[in-house]
C-alpha positions as CSV (number, residue, x, y, z in Angstrom):
1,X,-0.8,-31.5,27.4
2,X,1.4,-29.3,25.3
3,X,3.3,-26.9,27.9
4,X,6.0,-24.5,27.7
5,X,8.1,-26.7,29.7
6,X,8.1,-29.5,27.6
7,X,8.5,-27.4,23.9
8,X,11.5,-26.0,25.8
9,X,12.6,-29.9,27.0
10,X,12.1,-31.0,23.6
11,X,14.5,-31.3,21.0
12,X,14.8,-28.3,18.4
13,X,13.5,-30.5,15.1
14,X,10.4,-31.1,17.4
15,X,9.5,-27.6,18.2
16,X,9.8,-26.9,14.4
17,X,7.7,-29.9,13.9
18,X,5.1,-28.3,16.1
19,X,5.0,-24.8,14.9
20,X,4.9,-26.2,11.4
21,X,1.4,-28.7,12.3
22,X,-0.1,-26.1,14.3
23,X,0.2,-23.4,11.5
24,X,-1.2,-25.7,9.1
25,X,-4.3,-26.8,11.5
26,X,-4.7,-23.1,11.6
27,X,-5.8,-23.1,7.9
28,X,-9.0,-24.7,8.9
29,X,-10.1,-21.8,10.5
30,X,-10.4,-20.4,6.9
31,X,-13.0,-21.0,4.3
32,X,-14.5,-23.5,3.2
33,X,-14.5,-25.1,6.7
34,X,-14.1,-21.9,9.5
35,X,-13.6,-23.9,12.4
36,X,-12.4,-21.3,14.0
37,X,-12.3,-22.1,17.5
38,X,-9.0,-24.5,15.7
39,X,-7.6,-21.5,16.4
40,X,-7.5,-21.5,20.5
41,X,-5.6,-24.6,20.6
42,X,-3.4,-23.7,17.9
43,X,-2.2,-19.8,18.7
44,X,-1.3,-20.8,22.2
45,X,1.7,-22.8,20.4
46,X,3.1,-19.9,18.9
47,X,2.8,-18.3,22.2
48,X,4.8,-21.6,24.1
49,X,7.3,-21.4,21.5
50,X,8.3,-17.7,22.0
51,X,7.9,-18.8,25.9
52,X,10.7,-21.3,25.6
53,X,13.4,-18.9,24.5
54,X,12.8,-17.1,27.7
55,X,15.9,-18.2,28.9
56,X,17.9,-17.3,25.7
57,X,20.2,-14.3,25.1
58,X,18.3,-11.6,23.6
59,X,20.2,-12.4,20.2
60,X,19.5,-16.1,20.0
61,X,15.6,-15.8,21.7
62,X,14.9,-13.3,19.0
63,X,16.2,-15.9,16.3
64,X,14.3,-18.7,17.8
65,X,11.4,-17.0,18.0
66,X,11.6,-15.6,14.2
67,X,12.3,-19.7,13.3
68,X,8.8,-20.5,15.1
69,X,6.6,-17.8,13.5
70,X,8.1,-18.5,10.0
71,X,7.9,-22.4,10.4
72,X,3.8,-21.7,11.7
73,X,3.7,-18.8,9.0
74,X,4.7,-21.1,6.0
75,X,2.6,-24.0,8.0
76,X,-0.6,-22.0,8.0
77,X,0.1,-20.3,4.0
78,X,1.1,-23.5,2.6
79,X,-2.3,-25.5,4.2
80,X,-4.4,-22.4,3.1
81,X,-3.1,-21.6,-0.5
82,X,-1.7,-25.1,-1.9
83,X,-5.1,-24.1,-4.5
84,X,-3.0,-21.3,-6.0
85,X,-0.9,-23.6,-7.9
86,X,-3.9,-24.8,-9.5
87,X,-3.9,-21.7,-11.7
88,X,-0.1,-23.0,-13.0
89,X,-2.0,-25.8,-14.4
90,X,-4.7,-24.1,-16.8
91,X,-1.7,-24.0,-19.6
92,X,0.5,-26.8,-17.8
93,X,2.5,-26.9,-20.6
94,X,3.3,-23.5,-20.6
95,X,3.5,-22.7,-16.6
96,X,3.6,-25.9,-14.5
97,X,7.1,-25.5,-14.0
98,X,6.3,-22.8,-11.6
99,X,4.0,-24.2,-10.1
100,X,6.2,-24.9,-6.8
101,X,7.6,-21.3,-6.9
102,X,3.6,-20.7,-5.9
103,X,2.8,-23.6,-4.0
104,X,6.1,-22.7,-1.7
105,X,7.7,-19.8,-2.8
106,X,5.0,-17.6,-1.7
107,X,4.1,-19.0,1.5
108,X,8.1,-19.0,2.7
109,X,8.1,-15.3,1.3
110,X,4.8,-14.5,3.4
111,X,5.7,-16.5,6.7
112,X,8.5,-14.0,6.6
113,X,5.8,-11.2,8.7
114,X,4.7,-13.7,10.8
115,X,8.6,-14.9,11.8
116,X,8.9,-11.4,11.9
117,X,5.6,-10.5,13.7
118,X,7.0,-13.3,16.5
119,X,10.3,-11.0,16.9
120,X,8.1,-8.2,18.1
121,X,6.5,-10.1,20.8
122,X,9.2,-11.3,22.0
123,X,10.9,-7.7,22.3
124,X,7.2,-7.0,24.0
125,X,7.4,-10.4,26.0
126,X,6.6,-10.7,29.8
127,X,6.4,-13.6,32.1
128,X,3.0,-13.5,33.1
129,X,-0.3,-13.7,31.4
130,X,0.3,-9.7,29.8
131,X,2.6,-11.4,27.1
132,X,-1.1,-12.6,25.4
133,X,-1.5,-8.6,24.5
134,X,2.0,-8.2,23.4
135,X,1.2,-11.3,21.1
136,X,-2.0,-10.4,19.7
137,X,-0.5,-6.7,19.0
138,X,2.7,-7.9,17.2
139,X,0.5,-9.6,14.9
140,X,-2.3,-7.7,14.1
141,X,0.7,-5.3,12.9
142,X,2.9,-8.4,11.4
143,X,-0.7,-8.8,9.2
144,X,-1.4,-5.3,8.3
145,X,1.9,-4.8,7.1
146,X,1.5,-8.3,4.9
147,X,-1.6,-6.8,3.3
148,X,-0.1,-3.2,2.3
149,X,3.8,-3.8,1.6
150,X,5.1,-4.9,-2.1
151,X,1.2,-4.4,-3.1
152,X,-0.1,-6.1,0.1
153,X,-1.6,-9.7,0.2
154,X,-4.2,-9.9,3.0
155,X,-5.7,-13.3,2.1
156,X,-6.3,-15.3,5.0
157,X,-5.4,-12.7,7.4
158,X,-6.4,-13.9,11.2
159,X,-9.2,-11.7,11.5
160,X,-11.3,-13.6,8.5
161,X,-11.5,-16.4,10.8
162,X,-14.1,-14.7,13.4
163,X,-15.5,-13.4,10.2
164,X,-16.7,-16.6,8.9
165,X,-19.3,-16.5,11.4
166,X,-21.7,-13.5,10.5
167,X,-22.5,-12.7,14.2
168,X,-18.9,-11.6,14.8
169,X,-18.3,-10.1,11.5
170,X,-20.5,-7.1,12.4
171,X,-17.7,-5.7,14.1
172,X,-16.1,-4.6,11.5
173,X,-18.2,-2.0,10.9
174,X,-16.7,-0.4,13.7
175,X,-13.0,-1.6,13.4
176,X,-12.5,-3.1,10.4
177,X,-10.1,-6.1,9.4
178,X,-7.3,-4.8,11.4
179,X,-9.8,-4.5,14.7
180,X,-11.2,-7.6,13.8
181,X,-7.5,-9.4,13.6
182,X,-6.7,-7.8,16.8
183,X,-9.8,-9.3,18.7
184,X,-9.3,-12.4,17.1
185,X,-5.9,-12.8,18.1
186,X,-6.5,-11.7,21.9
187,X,-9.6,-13.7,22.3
188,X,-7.9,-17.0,20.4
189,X,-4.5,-16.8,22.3
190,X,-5.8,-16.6,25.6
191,X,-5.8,-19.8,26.5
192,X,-2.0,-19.9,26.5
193,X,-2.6,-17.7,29.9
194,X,-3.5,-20.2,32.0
195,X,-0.2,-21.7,31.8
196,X,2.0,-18.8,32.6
197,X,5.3,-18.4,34.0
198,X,4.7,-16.0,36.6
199,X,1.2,-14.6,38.3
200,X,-1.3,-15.7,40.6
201,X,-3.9,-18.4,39.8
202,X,-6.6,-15.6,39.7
203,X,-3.9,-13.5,37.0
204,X,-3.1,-16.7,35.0
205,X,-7.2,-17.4,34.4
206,X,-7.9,-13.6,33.9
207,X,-6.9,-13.3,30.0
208,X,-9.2,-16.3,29.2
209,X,-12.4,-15.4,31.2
210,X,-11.9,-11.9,29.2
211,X,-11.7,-13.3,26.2
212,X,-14.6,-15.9,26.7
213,X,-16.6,-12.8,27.7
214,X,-15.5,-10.7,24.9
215,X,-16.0,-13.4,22.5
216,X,-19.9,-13.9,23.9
217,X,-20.3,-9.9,23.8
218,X,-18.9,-9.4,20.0
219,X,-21.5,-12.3,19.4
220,X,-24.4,-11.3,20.9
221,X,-23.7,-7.9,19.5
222,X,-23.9,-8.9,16.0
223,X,-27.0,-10.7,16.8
224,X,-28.6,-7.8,18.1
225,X,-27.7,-5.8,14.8
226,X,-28.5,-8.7,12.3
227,X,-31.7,-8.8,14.0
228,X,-32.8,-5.0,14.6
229,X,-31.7,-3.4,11.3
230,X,-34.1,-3.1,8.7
231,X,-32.7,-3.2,4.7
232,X,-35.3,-2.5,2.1
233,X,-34.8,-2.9,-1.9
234,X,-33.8,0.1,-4.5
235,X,-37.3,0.1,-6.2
236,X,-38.1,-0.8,-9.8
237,X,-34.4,-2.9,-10.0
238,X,-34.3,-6.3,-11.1
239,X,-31.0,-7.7,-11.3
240,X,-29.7,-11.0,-13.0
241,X,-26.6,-12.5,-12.4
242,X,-25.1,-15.0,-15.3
243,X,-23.0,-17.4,-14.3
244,X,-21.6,-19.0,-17.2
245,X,-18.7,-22.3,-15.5
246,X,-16.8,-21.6,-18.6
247,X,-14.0,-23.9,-18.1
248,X,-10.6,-21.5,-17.9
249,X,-8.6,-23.2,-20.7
250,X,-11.1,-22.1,-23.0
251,X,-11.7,-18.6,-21.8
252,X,-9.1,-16.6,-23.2
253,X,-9.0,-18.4,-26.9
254,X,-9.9,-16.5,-29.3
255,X,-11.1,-19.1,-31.8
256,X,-13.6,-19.9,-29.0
257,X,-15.1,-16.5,-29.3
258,X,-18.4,-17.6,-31.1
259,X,-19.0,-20.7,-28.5
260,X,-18.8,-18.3,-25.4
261,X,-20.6,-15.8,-26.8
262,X,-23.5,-18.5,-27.7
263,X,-22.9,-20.2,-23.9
264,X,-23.3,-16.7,-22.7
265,X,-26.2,-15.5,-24.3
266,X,-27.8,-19.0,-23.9
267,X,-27.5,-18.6,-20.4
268,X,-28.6,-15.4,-20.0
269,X,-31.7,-16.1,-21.3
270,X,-32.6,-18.9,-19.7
271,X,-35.5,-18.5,-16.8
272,X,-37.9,-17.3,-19.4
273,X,-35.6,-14.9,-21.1
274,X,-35.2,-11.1,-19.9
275,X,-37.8,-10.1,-19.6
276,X,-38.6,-7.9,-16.1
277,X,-34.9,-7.7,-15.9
278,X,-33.2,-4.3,-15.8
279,X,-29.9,-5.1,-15.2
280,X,-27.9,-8.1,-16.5
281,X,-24.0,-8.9,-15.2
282,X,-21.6,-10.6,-16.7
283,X,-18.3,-12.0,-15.3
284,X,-14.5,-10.5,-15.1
285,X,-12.5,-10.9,-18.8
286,X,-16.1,-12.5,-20.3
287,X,-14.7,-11.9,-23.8
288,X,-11.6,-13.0,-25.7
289,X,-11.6,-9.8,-27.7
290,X,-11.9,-6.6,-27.9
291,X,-15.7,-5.6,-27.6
292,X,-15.0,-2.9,-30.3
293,X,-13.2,-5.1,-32.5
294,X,-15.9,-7.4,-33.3
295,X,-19.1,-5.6,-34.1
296,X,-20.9,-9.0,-34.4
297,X,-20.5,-9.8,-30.9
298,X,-21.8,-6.5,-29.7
299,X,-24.9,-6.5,-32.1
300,X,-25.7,-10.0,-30.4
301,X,-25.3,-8.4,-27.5
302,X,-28.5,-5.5,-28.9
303,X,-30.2,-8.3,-29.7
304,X,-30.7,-10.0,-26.8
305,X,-31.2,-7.1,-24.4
306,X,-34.7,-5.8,-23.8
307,X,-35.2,-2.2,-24.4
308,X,-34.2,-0.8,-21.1
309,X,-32.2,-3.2,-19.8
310,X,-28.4,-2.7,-19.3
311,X,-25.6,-5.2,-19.5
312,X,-22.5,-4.4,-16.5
313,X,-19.6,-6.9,-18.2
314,X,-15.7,-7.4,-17.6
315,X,-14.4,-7.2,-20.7
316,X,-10.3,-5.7,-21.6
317,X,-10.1,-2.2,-23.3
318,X,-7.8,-1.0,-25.1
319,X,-6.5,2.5,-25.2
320,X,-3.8,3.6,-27.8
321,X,-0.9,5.5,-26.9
322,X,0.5,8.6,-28.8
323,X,4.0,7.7,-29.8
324,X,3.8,4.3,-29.0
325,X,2.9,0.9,-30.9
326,X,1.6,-1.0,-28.2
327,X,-1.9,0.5,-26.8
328,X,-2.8,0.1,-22.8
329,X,-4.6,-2.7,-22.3
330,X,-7.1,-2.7,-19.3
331,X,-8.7,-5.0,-17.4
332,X,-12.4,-3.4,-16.9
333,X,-16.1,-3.4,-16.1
334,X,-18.3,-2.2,-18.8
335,X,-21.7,-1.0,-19.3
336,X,-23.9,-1.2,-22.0
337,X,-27.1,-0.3,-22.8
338,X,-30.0,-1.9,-25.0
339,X,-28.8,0.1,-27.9
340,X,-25.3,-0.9,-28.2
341,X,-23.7,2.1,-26.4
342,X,-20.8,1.9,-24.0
343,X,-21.7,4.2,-21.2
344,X,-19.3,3.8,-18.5
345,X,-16.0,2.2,-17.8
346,X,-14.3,1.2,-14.6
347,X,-10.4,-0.1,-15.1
348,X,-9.0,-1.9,-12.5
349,X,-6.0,-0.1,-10.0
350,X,-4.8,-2.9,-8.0
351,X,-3.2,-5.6,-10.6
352,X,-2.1,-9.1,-9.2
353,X,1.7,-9.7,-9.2
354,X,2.8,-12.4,-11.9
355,X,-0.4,-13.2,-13.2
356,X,-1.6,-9.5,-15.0
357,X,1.8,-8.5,-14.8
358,X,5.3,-9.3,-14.0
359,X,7.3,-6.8,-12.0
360,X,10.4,-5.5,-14.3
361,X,8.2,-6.0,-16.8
362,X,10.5,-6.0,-19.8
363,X,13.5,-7.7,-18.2
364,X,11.7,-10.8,-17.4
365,X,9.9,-10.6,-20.8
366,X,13.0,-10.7,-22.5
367,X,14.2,-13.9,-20.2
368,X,11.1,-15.2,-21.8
369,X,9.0,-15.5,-18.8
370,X,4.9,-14.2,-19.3
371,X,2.1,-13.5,-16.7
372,X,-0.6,-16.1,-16.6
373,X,-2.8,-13.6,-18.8
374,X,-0.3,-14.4,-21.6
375,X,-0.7,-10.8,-22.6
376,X,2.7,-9.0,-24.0
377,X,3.6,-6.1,-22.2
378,X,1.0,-6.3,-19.6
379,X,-2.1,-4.9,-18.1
380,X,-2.0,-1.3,-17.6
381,X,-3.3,-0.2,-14.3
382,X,-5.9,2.5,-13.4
383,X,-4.4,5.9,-11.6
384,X,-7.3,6.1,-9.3
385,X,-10.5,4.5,-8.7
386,X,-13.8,6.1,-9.1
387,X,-17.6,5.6,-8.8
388,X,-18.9,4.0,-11.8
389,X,-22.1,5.5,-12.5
390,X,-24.8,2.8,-14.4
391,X,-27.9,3.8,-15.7
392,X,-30.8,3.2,-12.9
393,X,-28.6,1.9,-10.5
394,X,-27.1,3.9,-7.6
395,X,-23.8,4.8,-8.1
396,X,-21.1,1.3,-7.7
397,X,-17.7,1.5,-6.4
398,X,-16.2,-1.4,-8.8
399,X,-13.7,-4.1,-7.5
400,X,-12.0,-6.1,-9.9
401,X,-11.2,-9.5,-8.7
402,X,-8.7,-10.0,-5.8
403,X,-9.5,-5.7,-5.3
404,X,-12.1,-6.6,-3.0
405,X,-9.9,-8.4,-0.6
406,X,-8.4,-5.1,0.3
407,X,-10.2,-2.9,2.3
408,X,-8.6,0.1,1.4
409,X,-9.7,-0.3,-2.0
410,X,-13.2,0.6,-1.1
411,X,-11.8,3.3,0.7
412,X,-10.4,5.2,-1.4
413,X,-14.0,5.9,-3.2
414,X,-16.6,5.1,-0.8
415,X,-14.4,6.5,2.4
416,X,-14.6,10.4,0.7
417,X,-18.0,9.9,-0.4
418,X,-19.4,8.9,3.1
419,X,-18.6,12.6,4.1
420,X,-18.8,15.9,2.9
421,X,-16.8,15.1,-0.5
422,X,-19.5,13.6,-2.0
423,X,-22.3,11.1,-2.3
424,X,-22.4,7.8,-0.7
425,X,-22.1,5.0,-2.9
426,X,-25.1,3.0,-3.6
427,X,-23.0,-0.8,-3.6
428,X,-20.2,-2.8,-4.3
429,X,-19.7,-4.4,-7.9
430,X,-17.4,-7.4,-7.3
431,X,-16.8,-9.0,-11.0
432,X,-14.3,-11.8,-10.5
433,X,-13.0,-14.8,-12.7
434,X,-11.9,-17.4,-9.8
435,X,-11.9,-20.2,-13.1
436,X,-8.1,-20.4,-12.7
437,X,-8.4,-22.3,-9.3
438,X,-10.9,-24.8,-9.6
439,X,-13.3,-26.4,-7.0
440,X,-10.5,-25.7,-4.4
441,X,-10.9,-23.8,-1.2
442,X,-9.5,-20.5,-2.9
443,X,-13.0,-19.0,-4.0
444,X,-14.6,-20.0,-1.2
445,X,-11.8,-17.6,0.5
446,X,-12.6,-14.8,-2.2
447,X,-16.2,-15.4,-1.3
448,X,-15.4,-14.6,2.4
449,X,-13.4,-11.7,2.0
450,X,-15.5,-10.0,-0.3
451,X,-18.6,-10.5,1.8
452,X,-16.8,-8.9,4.7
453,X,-16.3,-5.2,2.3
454,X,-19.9,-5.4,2.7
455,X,-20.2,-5.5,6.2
456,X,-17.3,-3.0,7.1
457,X,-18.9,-0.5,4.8
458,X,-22.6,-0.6,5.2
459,X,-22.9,-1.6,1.1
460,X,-24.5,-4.4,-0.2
461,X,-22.3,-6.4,-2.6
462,X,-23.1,-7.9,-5.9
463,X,-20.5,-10.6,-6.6
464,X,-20.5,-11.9,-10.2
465,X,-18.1,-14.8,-11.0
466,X,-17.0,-17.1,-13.8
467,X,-17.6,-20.5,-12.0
468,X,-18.6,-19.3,-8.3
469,X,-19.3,-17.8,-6.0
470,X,-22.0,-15.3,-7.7
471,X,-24.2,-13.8,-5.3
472,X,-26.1,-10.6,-4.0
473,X,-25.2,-9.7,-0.6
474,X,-27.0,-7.1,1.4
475,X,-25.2,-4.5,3.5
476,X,-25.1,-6.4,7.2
477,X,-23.1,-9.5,4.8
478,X,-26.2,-11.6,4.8
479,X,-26.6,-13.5,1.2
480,X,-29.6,-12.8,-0.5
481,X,-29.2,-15.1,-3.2
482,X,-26.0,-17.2,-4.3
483,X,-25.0,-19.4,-7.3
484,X,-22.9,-22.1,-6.1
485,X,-19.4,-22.8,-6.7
486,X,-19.7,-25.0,-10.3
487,X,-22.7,-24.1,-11.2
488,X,-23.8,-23.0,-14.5
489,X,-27.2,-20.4,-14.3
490,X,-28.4,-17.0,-13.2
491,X,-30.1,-16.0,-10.1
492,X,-32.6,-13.1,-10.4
493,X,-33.2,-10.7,-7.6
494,X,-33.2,-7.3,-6.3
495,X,-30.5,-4.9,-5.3
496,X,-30.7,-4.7,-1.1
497,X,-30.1,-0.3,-0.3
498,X,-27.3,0.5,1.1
499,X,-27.0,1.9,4.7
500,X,-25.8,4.8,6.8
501,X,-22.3,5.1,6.4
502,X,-20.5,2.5,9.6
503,X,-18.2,4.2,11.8
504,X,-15.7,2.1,10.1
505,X,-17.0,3.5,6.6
506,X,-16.8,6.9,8.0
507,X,-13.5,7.2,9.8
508,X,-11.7,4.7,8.2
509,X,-8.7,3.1,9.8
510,X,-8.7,5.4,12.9
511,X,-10.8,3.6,14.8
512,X,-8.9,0.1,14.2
513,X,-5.5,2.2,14.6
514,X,-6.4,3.5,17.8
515,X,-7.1,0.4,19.4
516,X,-4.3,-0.9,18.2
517,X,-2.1,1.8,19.2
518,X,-3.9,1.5,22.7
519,X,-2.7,-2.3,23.0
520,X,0.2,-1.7,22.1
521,X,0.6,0.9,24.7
522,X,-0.6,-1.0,27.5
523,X,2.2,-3.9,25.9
524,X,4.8,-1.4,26.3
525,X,3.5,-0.9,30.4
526,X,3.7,-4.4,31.1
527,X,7.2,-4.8,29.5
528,X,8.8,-1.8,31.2
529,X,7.0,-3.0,34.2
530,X,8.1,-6.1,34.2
531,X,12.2,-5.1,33.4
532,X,11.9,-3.1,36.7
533,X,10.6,-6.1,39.1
């Protein structure tokens, strides 16, 4: 049995040795395989290791314990995003050569919040079984602060390990990912209680029995909602999701553009054609153009569609700029009706470091370095997000990509227009292009995370992707219909109706923040108690 006494008998290239394995046995809590109960054998290691600099001076115990977080931090990120360097080898000879910049790079630049999410526990440490709060508060904040600083990058974050299991997800309705991290981390590190320092037998088994029992109440909780909430169907909406598996190397190329736009169309179509269909979506980037550049394509487009029916597509726009060669190119959702008109556009705000855009654009332009997009200068970003109205549809609040991993990005619409400031949204419109990773664990993530937007706010979710996973998701996260990862087709349906705005929906992050705040006040008790005994 692993104990604090041995990790702090054990030479130091062994401790590393174990923080490093039991961060990357952590990743299996994670899509696609969400064994998260991995997770109570492998947090109380983390907690051991911060145990065995107990003994340090403040100075070297706070170092140590920053070594062990960042040695499990860059265990856990490189185990659960090794598939992002598959996206360095869609134009390998172009980009492979940075392909270890995001295979390790990232993770050491990410373990960074957990080292330094380990630092704060320690400061927050006690002997006895209390130092399992101070743990799962130092965290939860270690984690928030990775998914909102320099842009935020919340994949993977703790609390998507519960969430893999629909029961507990329905939490977040109430507390959201950062609530749903904090339970995760207080119920999963308990364990380490029982082999405490200091405290009675009856203190040391306390922390566990309360998080078995919390665990069995956030369960049976969700089953009780899953089972007693009633979603009907907007009426007279048939929806068809087209999912085309266009491979990624031929996406973007431009003397391609006939061949996707026949594999499109094709697709579309198939099932007995359109017919009965009043709404037909297409992936993220579908085109390798401009839609109004090529009239052709967007006649074939009239063509195919029923009268009636409208066609919701990513495709780039372009925007010129007074004064300035270069126009603003977007990457947005489009709709089109059966007459060829564009009625709405939705550009996406939140842009993804490196690969839509490099950060000092121009200087590392001129070093000759690109984004993975390959485009010069850029994506331009949206100001603001807004609800993207479609033509017998309720209103959708659109999420470009990686957007719907963040869940302030709903927010920021769909939290004003659960009050007084206007209407509630009618869904979520997730159109995604996760082609540049393969059949690698990385959209099975996506997948995950997206489905939880739908669950914290009450929405249903329809997910359209390149190569999978396309599905429609009603508002309590349960699938209603899903296109597998690989899989070329469309899956016809209808659109589930949205719910009452969730306490999470309608108060945002002052629920989650208040239970943190909570913790981390009764952390602070137990430290100041324990300085004083």
């Amino acid at each position: 049995m692993l104990t604090p006494e041995r990790l702090q008998a054990a030479p130091a290239r062994w401790r590393a040795l174990a923080a490093l394995a039991a961060g990357g046995l952590s990743a299996l809590a994670m899509p696609p395989f969400g064994l998260w109960p991995v997770l109570a054998l492998t947090l109380p290691v983390l907690v051991f290791l911060i145990d065995a600099t107990l003994d340090l001076p403040l100075r070297r115990a706070l170092r140590a314990s920053f070594a062990a977080g960042w040695l499990f931090g860059m265990g856990y990120f490189v185990a659960g995003l090794w598939w992002i360097g598959q996206a360095f080898l869609v134009q390998a000879e172009v980009f492979m050569w940075l392909m270890p910049f995001a295979v390790i790079g990232l993770p050491a630049c990410l373990a960074l919040y957990t080292g330094l999410g380990c630092v704060l526990a320690r400061l927050l440490w006690t002997r006895g079984p209390g130092r399992i709060l101070a743990f799962a508060v130092a965290l939860t904040l270690a984690e928030t602060a990775r998914g909102t600083l320099l842009t935020g990058f919340p994949w993977n974050d703790f609390g998507y390990a519960l969430a893999t299991d629909l029961r507990f997800a329905q939490v977040a309705s109430v507390v959201g990912l950062i609530g749903l991290c904090l339970l995760t981390l207080v119920c999963l590190a308990s364990p380490a209680a029982l082999f405490s320092p200091l405290g009675s037998r009856r203190a040391r088994h306390m922390p566990l029995a309360l998080g078995v029992g919390l665990l069995a109440a956030l369960w049976a909780g969700g089953q009780w909602r899953l089972a007693t909430t009633e979603v009907g169907t907007v009426p007279g909406v048939r929806l068809r999701l087209m999912q085309p598996d266009l491979p990624q190397d031929q996406k973007f190329r431009y003397d391609a553009r006939r061949t996707v736009m026949d594999l499109y169309l094709a697709t579309s179509e198939s099932q007995g054609g359109l017919a009965g269909i009043t709404h037909l979506f297409w992936p993220e980037s579908a085109f390798p153009f401009f839609l109004e550049r090529e009239p052709e394509a967007l006649a074939r487009i009239v063509a195919m569609l029923p009268r009636g029916t409208t066609l919701i597509t990513g495709a780039a726009r372009y925007q010129p700029v007074p004064g300035r060669e270069r126009p603003d190119v977007f990457n947005a959702v489009r709709v089109i009706d059966s007459e060829g008109m564009i009625r709405g556009n939705a550009d996406k705000v939140h842009l993804v470091p490196f690969g839509e855009y490099l950060p000092f654009q121009e200087t590392l332009e001129a070093m000759g370095l690109e984004a993975l997009t390959r485009l010069r200068g850029g994506f331009a970003a949206a100001p603001s997000r807004s609800l993207l109205p479609i033509p017998g549809l309720p209103d959708a609040v659109p999420l470009i990509c990686y957007e719907a991993i963040f869940p302030d990005e709903v927010m920021s619409v769909s939290g004003a227009g659960a009050g007084e400031a206007g209407a509630r949204p009618g869904f979520l419109l997730n159109l995604s292009n996760d082609a540049w990773f393969g059949l690698t664990p990385g959209p099975y993530q996506h997948f995950e995370q997206s489905r939880l937007r739908a669950v914290e706010q009450g929405l249903p979710l329809v997910r359209v992707t390149n190569n999978g996973i396309s599905a429609i998701i009603d508002p309590l996260g349960r699938i209603s219909a899903v296109l597998p990862l690989g899989v070329r087709g469309v899956l016809d349906d209808s659109l589930p109706q949205a719910l009452s705005a969730t306490p999470y929906a309608a108060f945002g992050r002052v629920i989650p923040w208040m239970l943190l705040l909570g913790c981390l006040c009764g952390a602070l008790v137990l430290r100041l108690r324990a300085m004083h005994v």
